[in-house]
C-alpha positions as CSV (number, residue, x, y, z in Angstrom):
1,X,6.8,47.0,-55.0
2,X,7.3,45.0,-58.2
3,X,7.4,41.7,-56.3
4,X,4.0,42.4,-54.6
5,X,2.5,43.7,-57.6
6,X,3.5,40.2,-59.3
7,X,2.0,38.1,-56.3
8,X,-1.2,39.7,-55.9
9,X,-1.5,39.4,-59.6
10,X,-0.7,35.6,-59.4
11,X,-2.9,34.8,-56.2
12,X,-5.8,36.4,-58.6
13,X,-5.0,34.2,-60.9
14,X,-5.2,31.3,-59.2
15,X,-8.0,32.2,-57.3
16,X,-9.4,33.1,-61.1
17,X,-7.9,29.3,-62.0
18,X,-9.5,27.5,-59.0
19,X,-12.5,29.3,-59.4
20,X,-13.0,28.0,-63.2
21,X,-12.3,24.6,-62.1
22,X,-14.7,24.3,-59.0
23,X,-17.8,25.5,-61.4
24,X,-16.4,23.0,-64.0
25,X,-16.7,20.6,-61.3
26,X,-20.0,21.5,-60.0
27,X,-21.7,21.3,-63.6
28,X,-20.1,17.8,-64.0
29,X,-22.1,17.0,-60.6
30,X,-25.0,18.8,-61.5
31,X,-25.2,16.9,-64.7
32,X,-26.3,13.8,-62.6
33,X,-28.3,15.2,-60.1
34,X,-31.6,13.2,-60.6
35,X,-33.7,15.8,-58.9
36,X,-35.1,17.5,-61.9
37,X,-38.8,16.7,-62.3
38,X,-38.8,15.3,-66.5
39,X,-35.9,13.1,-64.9
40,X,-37.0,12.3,-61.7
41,X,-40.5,10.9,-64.2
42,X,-38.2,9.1,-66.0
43,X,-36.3,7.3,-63.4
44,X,-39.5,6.4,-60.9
45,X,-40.9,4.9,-64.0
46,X,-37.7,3.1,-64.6
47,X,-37.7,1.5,-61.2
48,X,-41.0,0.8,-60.8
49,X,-40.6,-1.2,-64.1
50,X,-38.0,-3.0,-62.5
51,X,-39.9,-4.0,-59.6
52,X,-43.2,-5.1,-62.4
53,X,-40.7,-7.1,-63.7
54,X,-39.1,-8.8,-60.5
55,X,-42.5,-9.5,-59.2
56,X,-43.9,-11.0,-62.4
57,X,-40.7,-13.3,-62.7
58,X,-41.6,-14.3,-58.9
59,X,-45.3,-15.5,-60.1
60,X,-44.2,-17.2,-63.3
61,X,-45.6,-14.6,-65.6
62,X,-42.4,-14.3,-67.4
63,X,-39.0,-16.3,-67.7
64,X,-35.9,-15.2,-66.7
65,X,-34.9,-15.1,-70.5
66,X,-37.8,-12.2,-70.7
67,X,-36.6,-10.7,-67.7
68,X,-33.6,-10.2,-68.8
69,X,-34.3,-8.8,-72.0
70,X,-36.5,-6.5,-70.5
71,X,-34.5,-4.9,-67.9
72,X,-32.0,-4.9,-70.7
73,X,-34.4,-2.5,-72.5
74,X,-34.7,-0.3,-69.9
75,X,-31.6,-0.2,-69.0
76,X,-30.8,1.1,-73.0
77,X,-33.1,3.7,-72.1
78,X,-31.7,5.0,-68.7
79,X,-28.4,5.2,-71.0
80,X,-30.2,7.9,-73.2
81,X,-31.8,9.9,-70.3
82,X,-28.4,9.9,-69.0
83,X,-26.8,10.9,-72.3
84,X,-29.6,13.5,-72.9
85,X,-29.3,15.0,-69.4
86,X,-25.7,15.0,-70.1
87,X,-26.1,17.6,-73.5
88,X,-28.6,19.5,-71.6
89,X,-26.8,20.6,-68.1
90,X,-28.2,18.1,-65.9
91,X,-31.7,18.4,-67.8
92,X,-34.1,16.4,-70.5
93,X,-36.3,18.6,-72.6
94,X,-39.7,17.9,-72.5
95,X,-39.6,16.5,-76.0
96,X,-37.3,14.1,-74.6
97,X,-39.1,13.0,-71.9
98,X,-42.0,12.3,-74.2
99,X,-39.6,9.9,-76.5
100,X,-38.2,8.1,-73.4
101,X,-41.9,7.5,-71.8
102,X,-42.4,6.1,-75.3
103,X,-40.0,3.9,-75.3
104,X,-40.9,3.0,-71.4
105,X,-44.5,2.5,-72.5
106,X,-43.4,-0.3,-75.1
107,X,-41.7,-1.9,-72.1
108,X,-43.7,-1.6,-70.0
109,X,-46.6,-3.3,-72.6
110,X,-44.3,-6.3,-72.5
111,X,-43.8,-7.1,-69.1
112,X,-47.5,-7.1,-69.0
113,X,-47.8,-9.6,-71.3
């Protein structure tokens, strides 16, 4: 009776155990899912840019030099969406969206230019 009592105590475990780690590994997923709407804003904008910026390097607008710099820009900025969705569950606040469509207006100012 002992010896059951033991085993159904460590199969709860584990299943206690495994059941920890599989919603530890689903937050670390969901922390990258794009599909939240502030995010989803964020990263349209971002490759939208990058398509302004590919088609403006195509007509001679800008250099490669500027291109460059540019998509190095936004590519500082998908960092800090990613580092902010990272603090926030898979989530930017709205506060933070407002900084990082800041920051994608300046950019996107230049490769007007």
């Amino acid at each position: 009776m002992k010896t059951l009592a033991r085993i159904t105590l460590s199969l709860a475990a584990v299943a206690t155990i495994g059941g920890m780690l599989t919603s530890n590994a689903f937050a670390a997923d969901s922390q990258w899912q794009k599909n939240h709407p502030r995010r989803e804003q964020v990263n349209n904008r971002l490759k939208n840019q990058n398509k302004r910026i590919t088609n403006e390097v195509k007509e001679g607008e800008i250099s490669k030099a500027q291109a460059k710099q540019l998509r190095s820009n936004d590519k500082g900025i998908r960092t800090e969406e990613r580092a902010m969705a990272a603090q926030n569950g898979g989530h930017i606040t709205k506060q933070e969206q407002k900084t990082l469509n800041q920051q994608l207006n300046q950019n996107s100012a230049a490769i007007g230019k």
